[in-house]
C-alpha positions in Angstrom: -9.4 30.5 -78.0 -9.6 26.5 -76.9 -6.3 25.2 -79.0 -7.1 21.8 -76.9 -10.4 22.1 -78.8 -8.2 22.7 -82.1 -6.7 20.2 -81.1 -9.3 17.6 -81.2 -11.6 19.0 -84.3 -7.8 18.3 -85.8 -7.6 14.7 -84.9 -11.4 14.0 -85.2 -10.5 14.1 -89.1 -8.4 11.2 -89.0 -10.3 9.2 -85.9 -13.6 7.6 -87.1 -13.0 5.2 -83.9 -13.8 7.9 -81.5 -15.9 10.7 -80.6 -15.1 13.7 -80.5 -16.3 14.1 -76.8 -13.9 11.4 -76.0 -10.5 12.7 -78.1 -11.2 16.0 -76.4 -11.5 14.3 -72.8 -8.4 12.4 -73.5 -6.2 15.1 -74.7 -3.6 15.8 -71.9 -1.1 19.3 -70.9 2.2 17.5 -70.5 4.1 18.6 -67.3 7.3 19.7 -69.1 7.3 22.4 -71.9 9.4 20.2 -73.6 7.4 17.7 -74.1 4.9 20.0 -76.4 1.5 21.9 -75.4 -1.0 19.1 -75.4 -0.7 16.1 -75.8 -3.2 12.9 -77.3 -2.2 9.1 -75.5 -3.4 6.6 -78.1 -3.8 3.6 -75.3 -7.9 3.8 -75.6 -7.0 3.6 -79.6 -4.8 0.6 -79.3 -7.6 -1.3 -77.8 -9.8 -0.9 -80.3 -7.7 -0.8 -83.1 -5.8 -3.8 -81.7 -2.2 -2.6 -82.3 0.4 -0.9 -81.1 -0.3 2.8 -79.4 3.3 3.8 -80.7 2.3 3.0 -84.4 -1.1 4.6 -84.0 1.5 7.8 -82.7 3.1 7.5 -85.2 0.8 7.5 -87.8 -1.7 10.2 -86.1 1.9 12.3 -86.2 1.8 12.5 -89.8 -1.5 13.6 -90.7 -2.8 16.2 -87.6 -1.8 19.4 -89.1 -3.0 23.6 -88.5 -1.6 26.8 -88.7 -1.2 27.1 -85.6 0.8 24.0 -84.6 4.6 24.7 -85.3 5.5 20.7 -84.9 3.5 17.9 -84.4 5.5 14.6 -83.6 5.3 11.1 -81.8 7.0 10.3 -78.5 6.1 6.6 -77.7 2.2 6.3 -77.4 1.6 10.0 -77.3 0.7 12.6 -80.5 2.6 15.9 -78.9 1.7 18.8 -80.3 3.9 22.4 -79.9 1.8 25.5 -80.5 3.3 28.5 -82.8 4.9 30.6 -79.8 4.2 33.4 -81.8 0.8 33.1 -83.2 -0.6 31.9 -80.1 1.3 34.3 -77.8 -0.3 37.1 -79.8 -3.6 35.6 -79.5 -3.7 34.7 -75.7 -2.2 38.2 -74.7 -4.8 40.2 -76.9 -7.6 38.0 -75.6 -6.8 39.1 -72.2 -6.0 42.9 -72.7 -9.7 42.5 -74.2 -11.8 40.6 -71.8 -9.6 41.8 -68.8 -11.3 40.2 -65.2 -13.7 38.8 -67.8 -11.0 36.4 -69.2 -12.3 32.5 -68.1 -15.7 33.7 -67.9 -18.2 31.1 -69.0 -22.0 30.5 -69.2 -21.8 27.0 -68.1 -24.3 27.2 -65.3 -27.0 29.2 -67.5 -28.1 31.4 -64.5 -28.4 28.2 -62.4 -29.7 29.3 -59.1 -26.9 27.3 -56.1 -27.5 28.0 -52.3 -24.6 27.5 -50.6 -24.8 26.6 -46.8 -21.4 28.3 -45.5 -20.0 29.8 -41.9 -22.5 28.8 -40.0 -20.8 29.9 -36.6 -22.7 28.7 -33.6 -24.0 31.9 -31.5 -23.0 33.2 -28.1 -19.4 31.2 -28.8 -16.4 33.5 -30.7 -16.0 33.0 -34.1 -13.0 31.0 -34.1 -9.9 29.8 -36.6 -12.1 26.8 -36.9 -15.2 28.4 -38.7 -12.4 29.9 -41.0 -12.5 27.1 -43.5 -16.4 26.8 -44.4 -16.4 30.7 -44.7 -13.7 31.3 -47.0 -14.0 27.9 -49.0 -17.6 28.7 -49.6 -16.9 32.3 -50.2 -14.1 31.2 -52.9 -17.2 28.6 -54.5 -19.7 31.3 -54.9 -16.9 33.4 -56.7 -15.9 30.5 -58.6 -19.5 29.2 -59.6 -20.4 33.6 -60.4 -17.8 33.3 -63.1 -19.0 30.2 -64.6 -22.7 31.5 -65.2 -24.1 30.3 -62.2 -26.1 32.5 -59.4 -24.5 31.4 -56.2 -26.8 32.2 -53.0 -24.8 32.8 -49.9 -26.4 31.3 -47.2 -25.5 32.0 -43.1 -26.8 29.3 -41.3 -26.2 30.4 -37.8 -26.4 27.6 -35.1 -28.7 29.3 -32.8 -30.8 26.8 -31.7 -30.2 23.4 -29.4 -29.0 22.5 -26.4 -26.2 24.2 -26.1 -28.2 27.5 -25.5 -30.3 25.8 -22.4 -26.6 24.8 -21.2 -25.6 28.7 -21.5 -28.9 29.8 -19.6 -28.3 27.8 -16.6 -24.4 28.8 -16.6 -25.5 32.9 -16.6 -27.8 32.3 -14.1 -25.7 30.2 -11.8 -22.3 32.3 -11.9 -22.9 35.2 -14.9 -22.9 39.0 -14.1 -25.4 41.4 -16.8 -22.8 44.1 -16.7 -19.6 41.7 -17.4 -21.7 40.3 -20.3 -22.3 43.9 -21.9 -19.5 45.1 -21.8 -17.6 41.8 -23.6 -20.5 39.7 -24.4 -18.5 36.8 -26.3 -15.7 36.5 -23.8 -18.0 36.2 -21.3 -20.2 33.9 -22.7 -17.4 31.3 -23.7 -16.0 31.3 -20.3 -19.5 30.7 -18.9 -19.8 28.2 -21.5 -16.2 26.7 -20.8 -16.8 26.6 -17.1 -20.7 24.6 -17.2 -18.6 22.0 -18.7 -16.1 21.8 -16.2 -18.9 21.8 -13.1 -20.7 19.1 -15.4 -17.9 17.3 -15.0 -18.6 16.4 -11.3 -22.2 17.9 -11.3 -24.3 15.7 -14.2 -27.4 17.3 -12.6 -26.3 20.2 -14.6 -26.7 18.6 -18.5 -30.7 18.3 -16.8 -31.0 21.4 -16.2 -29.5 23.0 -19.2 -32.0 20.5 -20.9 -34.9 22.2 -19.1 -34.2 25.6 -20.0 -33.9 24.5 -23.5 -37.4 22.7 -23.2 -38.4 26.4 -21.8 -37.2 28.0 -25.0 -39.0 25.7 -27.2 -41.9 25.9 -25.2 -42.1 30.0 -25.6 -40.8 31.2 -22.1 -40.8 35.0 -21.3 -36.9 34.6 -19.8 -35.5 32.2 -22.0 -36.6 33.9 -25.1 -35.4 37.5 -23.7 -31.4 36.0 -22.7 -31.9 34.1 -26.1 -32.5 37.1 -28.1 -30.1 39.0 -26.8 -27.0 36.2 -27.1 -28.0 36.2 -30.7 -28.0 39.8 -31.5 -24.7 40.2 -29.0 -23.0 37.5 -31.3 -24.0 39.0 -34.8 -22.5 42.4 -34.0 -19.2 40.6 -33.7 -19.6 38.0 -36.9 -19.9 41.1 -38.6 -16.8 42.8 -38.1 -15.2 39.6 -39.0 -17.0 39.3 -42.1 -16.6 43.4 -42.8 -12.7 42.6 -42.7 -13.2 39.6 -44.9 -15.2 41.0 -47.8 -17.7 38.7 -47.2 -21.5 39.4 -47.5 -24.3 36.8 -47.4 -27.5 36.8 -49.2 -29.5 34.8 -46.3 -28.5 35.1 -42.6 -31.5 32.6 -41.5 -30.4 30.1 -38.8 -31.6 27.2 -37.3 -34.3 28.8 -35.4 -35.9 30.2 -38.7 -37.1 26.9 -39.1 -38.5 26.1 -36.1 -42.4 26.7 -37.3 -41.5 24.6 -40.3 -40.7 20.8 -38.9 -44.3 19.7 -37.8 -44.8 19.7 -42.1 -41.5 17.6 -42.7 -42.8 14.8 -39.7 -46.2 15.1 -41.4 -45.0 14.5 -44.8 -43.1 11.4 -43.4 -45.6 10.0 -41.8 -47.9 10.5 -44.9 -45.2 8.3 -47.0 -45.3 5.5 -44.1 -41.3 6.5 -43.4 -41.7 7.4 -39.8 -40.7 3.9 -37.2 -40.1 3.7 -33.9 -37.3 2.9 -32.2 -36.6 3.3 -28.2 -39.2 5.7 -28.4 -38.1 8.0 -30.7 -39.3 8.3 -34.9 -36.9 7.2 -37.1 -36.6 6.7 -40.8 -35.0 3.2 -41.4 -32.3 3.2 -43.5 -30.7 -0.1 -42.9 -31.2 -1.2 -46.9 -28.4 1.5 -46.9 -25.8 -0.1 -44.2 -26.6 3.2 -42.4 -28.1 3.9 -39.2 -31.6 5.3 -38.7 -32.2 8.5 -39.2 -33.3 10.5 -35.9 -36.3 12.5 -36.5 -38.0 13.1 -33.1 -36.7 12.9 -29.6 -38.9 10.3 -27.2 -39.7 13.8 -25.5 -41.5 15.2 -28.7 -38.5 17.0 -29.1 -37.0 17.5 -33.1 -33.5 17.2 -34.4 -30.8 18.6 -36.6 -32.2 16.3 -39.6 -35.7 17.4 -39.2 -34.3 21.0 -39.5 -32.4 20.3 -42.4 -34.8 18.7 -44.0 -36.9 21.6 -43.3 -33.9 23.5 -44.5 -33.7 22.0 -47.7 -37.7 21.8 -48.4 -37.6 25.5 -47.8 -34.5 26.0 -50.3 -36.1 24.1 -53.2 -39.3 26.1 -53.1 -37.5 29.7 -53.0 -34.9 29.1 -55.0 -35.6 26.4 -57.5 -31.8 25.5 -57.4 -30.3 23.3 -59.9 -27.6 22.6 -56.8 -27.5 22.8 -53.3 -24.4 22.9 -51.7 -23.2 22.3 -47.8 -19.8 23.4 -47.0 -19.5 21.5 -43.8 -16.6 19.8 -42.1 -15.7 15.7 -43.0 -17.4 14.9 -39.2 -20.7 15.5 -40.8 -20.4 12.9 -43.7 -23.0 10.2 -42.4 -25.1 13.3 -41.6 -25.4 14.7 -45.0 -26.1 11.1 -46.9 -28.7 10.6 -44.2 -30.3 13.9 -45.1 -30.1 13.1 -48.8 -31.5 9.4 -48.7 -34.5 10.8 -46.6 -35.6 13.1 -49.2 -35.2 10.7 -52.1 -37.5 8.1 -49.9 -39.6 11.3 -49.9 -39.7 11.1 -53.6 -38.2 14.6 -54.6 -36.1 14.3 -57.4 -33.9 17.2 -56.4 -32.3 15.3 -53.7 -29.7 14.1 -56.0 -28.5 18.0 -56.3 -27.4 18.0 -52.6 -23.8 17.7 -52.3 -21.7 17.9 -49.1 -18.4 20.2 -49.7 -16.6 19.0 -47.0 -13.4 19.9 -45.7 -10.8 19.0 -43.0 -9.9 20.5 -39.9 -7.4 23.4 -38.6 -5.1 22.4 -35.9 -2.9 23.5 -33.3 -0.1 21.5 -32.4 -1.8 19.2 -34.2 -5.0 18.7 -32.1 -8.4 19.5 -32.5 -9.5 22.9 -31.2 -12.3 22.7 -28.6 -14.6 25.6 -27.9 -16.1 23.7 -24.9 -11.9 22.8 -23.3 -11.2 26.1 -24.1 -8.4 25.3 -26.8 -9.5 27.8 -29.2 -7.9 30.6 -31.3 -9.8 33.5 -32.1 -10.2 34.1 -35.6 -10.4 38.2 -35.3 -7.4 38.2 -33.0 -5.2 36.4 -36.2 -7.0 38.7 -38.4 -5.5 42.0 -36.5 -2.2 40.1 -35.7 -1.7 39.6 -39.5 -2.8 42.9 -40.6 -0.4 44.3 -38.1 2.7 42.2 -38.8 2.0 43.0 -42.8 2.3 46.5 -41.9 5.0 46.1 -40.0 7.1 44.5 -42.4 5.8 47.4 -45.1 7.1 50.4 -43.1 10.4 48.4 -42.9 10.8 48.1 -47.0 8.8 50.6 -47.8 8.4 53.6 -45.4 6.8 55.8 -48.1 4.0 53.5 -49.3 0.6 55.1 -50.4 -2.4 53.8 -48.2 -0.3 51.6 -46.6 -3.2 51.1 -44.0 -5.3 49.2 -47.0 -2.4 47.7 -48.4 -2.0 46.1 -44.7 -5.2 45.2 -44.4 -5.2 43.4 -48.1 -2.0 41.2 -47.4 -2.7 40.6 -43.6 -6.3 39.3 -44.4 -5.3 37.5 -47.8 -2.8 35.9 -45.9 -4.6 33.9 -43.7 -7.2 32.8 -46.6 -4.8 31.8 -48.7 -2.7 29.6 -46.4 -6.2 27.7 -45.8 -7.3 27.7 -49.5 -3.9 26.7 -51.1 -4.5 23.4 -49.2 -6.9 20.5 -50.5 -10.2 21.1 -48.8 -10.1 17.8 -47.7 -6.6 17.9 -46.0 -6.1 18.9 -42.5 -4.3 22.8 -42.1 -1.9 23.3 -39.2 -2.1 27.1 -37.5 0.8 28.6 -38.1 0.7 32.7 -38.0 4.6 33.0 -38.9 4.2 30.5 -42.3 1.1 32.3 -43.5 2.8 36.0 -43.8 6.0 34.8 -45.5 7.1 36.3 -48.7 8.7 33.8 -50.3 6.6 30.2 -51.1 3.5 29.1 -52.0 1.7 32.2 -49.8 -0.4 34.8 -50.7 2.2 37.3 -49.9 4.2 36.0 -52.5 1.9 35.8 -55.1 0.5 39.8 -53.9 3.7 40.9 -54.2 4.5 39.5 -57.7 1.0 41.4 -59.2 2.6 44.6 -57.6 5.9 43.9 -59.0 3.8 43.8 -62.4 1.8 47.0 -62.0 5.9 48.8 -61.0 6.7 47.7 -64.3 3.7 48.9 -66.4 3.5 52.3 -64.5 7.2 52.8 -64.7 7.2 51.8 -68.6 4.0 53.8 -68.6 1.8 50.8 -70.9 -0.5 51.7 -73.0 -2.4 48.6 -74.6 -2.2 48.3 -78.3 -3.0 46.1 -81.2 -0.1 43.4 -82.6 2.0 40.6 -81.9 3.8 39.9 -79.1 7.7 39.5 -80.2 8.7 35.9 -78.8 11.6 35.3 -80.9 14.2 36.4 -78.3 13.8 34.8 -74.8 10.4 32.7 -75.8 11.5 30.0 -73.2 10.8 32.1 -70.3 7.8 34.1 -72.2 6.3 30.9 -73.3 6.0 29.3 -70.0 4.3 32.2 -68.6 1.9 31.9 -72.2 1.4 28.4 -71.3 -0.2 29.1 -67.4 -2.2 31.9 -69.5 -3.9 29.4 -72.0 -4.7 27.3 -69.0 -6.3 29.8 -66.6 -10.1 29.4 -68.3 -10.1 25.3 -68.0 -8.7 25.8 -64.2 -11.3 27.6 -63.5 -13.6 25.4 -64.9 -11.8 22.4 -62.9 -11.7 24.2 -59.8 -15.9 24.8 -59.9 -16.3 21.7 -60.8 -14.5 20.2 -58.1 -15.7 22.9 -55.5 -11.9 22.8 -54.9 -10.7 26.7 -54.9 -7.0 25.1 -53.9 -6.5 24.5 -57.8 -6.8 28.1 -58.2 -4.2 28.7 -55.4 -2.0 26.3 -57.0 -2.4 28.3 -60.1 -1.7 32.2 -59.4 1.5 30.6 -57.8 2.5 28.6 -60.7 2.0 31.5 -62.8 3.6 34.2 -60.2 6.5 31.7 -61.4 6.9 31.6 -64.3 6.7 35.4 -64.5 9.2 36.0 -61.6 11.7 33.5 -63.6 11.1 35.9 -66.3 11.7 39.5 -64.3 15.1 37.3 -63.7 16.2 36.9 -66.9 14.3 39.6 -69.1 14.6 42.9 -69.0 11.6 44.4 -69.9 12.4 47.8 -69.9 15.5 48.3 -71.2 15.1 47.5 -74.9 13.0 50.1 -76.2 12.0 47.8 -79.7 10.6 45.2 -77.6 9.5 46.8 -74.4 5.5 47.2 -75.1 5.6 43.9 -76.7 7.2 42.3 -73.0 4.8 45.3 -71.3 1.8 43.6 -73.1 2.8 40.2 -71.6 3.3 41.4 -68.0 -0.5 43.3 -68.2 -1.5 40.2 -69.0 -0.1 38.5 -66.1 -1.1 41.0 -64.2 -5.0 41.0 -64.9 -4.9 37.4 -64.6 -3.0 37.3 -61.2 -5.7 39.6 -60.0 -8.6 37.5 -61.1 -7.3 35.0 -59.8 -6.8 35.9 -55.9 -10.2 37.5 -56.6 -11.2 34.3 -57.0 -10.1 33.4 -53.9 -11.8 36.3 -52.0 -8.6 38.0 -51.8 -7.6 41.6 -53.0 -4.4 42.3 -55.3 -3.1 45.6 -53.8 -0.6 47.3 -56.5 2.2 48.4 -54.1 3.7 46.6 -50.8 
């Protein structure tokens, strides 16, 4: 049930002056319990009304009444409203034990089609702690958008195409060895990659020749196709274990190189629409009306670029999948890029260009630099994996040597807490590496927030739970009940904040706020012990518990029920 809804259709009666629309956008959750459940500011009010906020309070305090408000009362130039504990407690608990994962589901996005443009690692280079963010934050979207109704399309854009690849070519053929390469084909590559950048260094004859082997690949050669080929398929085999330990499936793997037959249509539709202009030889689309540079669509060598394949990209998109969005997860250094792309297809005259959005996102650092795949300063993203998995078990067969499956109880806790130290963080925000800070129990980590869902299921198993019809009894101890009622109402308009937002860090915030508020309760309740009241406090720890699980699913992350 929406009591900030109730709340509204309550003051609506008594508000000609505004719409209902606008009281419910206005309504507010107060940070302190004891400042009420929701609460209505009467500033917007005041300025139309042309007196005081406090009177209008006042006077709004007095008339805003339902049966399931136990006070309603003015505080300055707010309406507070307290919920009855009781009623509502009963309500919010049976509406979870009901829908169970299903609780916060919506239909917002009304089967919405939304390709999402996520991972991306570039081939023949190890998937690194730096593709980390775009995978899981784009993971934790499609989850996110799946619950509100829409159908999310995972998409793998793999950067296997570019210069890079004519750069790797020349490297194997100068100092590489096939055998070495089998047998650890991304090691190798990287350090063949790493060391052409060193010779480059002193040797700029080398950046031509990488060039050339590149122009060889576009052009069809034999050779370069064949090493090509097999850099790419070498690569995948080891992006999928990665992704296998994840959770993470994608519903396209199609790369750069997919749309390589697809570009001579995007330069021919801009040339139709009088877009193209040269500039130092190469074709550009002018967007200077913009304060932006031009947009670089052909090389002076009749080469393409990275826009024309993502125009190409997003042409493609449109006509498969008729999306209603389309969404980039990309890092903030592509910014111009991506209003580039989109003011190009709006020239174009497609009206869809307005559902682009970039969902960008900071970056991870070590010692608080950059990682560089081409210095070599790079931390392998499998490697932290393992290491975490490891140390979780670890630390289980120290508190709890006889732990069922502890293997994929490891594995659950290891992996979850590496995505939730990056997803607890603003997408936006920078994230420093730190292995040690990630696995700690206590905090705002994903251990912490595991363990108390585990602590839950002890509780229910041990009380053995059996859901059943009623009220919840939160006469005695409501204060620490209540609080955990109140992160309960709230988890179906966090979701819908956190899709709207394509900002899964409000749904890490949450499961920890909530992991709380019950864990102040295990302190000061004891659930078990009083047999009158001990299915009615069971009933509110289920509920926790379903919720805490949703949410970490959420956040691509499992919810084992022992540690």
């Amino acid at each position: 049930m929406n009591y900030k809804a109730q709340f509204a259709e309550a003051l609506q009666e008594h508000l000609a002056e505004l719409s209902y629309d606008s009281i419910y956008q206005l309504i507010e959750q107060p940070k302190q319990l004891s400042h009420g459940d929701l609460a209505f500011p009467c500033f917007e009010l005041a300025k139309i009304k042309r007196t005081s906020p406090m009177n209008i309070a006042s006077e709004l305090a007095g008339k805003v009444a339902s049966d399931l408000f136990e006070k309603v009362e003015a505080v300055g130039p707010y309406v507070n409203v307290f919920l009855d504990k009781r009623k509502v407690g009963s309500k919010v608990i049976h509406d979870i034990l009901q829908k169970k994962n299903h609780y916060g589901d919506s239909d917002r996005g009304k089967d919405g089609k939304v390709p999402i443009d996520m991972s991306s690692p570039n081939i023949a280079k190890p998937f690194s702690m730096g593709h980390l963010r775009s995978t899981v934050i784009g993971n934790s979207i499609a989850l996110l958008l799946k619950k509100s109704g829409y159908q999310p399309i995972r998409i793998n854009h793999l950067g296997d195409w570019g210069t890079q690849f004519g750069k790797l070519m020349v490297a194997y053929k100068k100092w590489g060895e096939e055998n070495k390469v089998r047998q650890n084909p991304i090691e190798e590559l990287l350090q063949l990659y790493i060391l052409f950048h060193e010779e480059a260094e002193t040797d700029p004859s080398l950046v031509e020749e990488g060039r050339a082997w590149f122009k060889r690949l576009e052009d069809g050669d034999t050779e370069a196709e064949s090493l090509w080929k097999w850099f790419r398929e070498e690569s995948l085999k080891e992006f999928n274990k990665i992704y296998e330990l994840l959770g993470i499936e994608f519903d396209s793997t199609h790369g750069e190189a997919f749309y390589n037959d697809k570009m001579e249509e995007v330069v021919k539709l801009l040339e139709e629409k009088s877009l193209l202009t040269e500039s130092e030889g190469a074709q550009v689309v002018d967007l200077s009306e913009h304060d932006l540079p031009p947009s670089l669509i052909r090389k002076s060598d009749g080469a393409t670029l990275y826009t024309t394949r993502d125009l190409a990209a997003a042409l493609y998109r449109n006509r498969t999948y008729d999306f209603v969005r389309s969404l980039y997860v990309v890092g903030n250094e592509q910014g111009l890029h991506f209003k580039q792309l989109k003011l190009v297809l709006e020239k174009m005259g497609y009206a869809w260009a307005k559902d682009l959005h970039h969902v960008s996102f900071g970056m991870i650092l070590k010692d608080g630099k950059k990682m560089s795949t081409r210095k070599g300063k790079v931390v392998l993203l499998e490697e932290v994996l393992r290491e975490a998995i490891d140390l979780a078990k670890f630390n289980m067969e120290e508190k709890n040597p006889g732990l069922v499956d502890k293997e994929e109880a490891a594995k659950a806790v290891g992996v979850g807490a590496v995505l939730f130290h990056d997803l607890k963080n603003h997408r936006n925000n920078d994230v420093e590496f730190s292995l040690e800070d990630m696995l700690r129990i206590e905090g705002e980590t994903g251990p912490y927030v595991q363990y108390t869902h585990a602590r839950g299921c002890s509780l229910l198993e041990k009380g053995n739970f059996q859901a059943q019809e009623g009220l919840i009894d939160l006469e005695e101890d409501h204060t620490y009940a209540w609080s955990i009622i109140s992160e309960l109402l709230s988890f179906p308009n966090t979701v819908k904040r956190a899709t709207e937002q394509f900002d899964p860090s409000i749904i890490a915030k949450y499961v920890v706020d909530l992991a709380q508020a019950f864990n102040r309760y295990y302190a000061h309740v004891r659930v078990l012990e009083d047999t009158s009241k001990r299915d009615h406090r069971l009933a509110l720890v289920q509920a926790v518990v379903l919720v805490l699980e949703e949410g970490l699913r959420l956040l691509g992350m499992k919810a084992p029920k022992q540690m």
